[in-house]
C-alpha positions as CSV (number, residue, x, y, z in Angstrom):
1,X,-52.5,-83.1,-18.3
2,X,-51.7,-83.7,-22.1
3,X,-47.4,-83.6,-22.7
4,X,-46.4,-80.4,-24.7
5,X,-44.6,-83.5,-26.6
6,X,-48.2,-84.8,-27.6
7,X,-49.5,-81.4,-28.7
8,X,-49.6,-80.4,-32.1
9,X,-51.1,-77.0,-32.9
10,X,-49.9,-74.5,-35.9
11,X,-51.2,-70.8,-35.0
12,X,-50.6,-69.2,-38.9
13,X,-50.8,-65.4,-38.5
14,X,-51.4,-64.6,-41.8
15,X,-54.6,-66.2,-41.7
16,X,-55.2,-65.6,-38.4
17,X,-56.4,-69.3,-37.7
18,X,-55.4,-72.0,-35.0
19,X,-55.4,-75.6,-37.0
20,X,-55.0,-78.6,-35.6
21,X,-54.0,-82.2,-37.0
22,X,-57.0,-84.1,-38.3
23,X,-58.3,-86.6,-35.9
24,X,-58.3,-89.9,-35.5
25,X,-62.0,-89.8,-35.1
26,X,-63.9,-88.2,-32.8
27,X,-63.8,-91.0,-30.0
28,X,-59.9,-90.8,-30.1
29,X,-59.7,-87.2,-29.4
30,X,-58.7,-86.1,-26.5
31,X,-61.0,-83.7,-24.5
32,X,-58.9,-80.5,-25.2
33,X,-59.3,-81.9,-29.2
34,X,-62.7,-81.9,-28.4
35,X,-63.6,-78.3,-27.1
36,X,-61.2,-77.1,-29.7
37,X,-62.8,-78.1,-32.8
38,X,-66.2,-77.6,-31.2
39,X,-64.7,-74.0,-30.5
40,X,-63.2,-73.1,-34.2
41,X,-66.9,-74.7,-36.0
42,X,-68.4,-72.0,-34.1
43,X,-66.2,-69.7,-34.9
44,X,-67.8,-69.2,-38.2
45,X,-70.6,-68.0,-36.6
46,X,-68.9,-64.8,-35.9
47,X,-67.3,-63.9,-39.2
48,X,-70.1,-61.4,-40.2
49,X,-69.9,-58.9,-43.1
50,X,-69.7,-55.0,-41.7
51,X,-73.1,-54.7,-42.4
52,X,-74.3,-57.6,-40.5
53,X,-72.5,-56.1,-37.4
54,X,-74.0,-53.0,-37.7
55,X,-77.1,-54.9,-37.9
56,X,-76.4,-56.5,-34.4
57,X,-74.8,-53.6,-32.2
58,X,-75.8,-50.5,-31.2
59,X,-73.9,-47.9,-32.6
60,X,-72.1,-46.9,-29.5
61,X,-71.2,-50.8,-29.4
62,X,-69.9,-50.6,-33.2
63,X,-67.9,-48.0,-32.8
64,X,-66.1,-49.6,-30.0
65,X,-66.3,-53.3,-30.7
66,X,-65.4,-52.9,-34.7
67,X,-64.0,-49.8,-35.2
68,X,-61.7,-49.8,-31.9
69,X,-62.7,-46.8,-30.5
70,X,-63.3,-46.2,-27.0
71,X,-66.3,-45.3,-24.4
72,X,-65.9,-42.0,-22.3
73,X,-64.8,-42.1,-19.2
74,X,-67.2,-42.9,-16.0
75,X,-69.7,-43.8,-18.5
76,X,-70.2,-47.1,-19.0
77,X,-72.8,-49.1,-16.9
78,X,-70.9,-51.7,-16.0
79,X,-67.9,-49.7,-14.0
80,X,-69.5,-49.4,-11.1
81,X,-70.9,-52.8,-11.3
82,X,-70.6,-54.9,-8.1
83,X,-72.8,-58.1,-8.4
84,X,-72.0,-61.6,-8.8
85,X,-71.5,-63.1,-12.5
86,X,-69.8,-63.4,-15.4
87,X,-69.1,-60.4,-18.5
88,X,-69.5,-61.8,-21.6
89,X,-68.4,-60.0,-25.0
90,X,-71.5,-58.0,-26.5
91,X,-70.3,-58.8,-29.7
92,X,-70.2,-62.8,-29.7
93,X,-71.2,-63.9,-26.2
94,X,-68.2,-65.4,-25.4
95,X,-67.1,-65.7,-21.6
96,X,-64.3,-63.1,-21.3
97,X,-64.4,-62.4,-17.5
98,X,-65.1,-63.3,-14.0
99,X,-66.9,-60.5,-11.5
100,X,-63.9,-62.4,-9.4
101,X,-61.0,-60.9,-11.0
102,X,-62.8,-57.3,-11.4
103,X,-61.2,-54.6,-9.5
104,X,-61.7,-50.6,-8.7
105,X,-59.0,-49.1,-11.1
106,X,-59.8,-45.8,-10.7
107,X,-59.4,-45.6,-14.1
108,X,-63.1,-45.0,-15.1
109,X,-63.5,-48.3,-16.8
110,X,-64.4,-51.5,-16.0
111,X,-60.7,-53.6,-14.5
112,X,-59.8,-57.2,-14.4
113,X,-56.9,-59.1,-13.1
114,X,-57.2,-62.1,-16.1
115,X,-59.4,-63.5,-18.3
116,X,-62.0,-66.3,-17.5
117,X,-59.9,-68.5,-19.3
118,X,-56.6,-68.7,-21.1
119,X,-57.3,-68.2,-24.5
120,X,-60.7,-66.1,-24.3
121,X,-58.9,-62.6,-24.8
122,X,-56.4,-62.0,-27.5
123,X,-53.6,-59.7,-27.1
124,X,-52.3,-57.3,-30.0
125,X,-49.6,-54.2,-30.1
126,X,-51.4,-51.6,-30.7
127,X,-49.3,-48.3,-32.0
128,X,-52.0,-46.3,-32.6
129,X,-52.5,-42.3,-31.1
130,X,-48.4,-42.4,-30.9
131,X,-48.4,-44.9,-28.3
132,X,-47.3,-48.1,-27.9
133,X,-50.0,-50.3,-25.9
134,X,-51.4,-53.9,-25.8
135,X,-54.9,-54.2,-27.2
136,X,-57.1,-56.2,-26.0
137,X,-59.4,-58.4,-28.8
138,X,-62.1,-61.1,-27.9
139,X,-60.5,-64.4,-29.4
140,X,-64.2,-65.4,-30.7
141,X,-65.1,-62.7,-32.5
142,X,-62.1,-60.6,-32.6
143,X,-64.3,-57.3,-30.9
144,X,-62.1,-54.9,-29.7
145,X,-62.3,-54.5,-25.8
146,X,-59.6,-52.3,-25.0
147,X,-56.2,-52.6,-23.4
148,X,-53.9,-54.4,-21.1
149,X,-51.7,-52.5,-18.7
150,X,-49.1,-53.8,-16.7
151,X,-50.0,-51.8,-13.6
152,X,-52.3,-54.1,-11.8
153,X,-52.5,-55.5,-8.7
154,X,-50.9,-59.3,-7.6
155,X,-51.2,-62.0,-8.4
156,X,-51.0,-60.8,-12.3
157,X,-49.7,-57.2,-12.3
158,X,-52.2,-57.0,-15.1
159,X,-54.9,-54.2,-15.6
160,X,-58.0,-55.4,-18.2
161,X,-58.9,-51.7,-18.8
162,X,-62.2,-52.7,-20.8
163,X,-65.2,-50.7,-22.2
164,X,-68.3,-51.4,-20.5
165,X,-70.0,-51.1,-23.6
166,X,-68.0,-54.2,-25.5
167,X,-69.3,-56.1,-22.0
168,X,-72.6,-58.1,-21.3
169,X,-73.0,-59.1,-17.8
170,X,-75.2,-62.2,-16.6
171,X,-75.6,-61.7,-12.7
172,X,-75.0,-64.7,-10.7
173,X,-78.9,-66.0,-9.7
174,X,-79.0,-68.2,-5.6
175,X,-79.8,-71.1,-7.2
């Protein structure tokens, strides 16, 4: 475990970027140095002109993904979805969740307790539709997902209300 003393990370807003201090060279870094930088030199890789997305998605996946709209209800493929894996963002391919923390909301759309990780989904206010709601943005590629409600069950109390369509699944193989 690394001290908070030791850690020295600027998050700037306004350009929406996390830097870190330069390294001491790469066999000094420590292994959370490490997957970071190897994480924000891929990150590039998913800063792609609107016509380039368009060029990627589906338009159904567009619309959702980069213009943050939203699937209809009882739609999407993956809601019913009970297999073993792991939902990756359709935009990037980034691991956002675990078929682990997937639950029946009732809701229509796919649920999750958490993210695969700390870090892999971004949270925003969203005030749009006269609402005030937490959206919820893959940290890669910044794809809109949907939204975070605080009506889930234990241990979080969380609700990952996401669009099926802004989800990839890869189904767990018996190997």
């Amino acid at each position: 475990m690394v001290p908070w003393s030791d850690v020295d990370i600027t998050v700037s807003p306004e350009v929406g970027r996390l830097t870190l201090p330069p390294s001491r060279g790469y066999h000094n870094r420590r292994p959370w140095q490490t997957r970071i930088h190897k994480w924000l030199k891929n990150m590039s890789d998913y800063e792609k002109s609107d016509e380039e997305w368009r060029e990627q998605l589906t338009p159904e996946q567009y619309a959702v993904l980069r213009e943050k709209g939203t699937e209809r209800v009882f739609t999407g493929p993956l809601n019913d979805n009970k297999a073993t894996g792991t939902y990756r963002c359709a935009g990037c391919g980034a691991e956002l969740f675990t078929s682990t923390d997937k639950f029946d909301s009732g809701s229509g759309w796919p649920s999750f307790t958490r993210p695969a990780e700390d870090g892999r989904v971004r949270e925003e206010r969203d005030t749009s539709h006269g609402m005030v709601r937490t959206e919820a943005l893959c940290a890669r590629c910044d794809g809109h997902l949907g939204h975070v409600f605080p009506d889930g069950p234990a241990p979080t109390n969380l609700r990952y209300c996401i669009n099926s369509i802004a989800l990839d699944f890869d189904e767990e193989t018996g190997d």
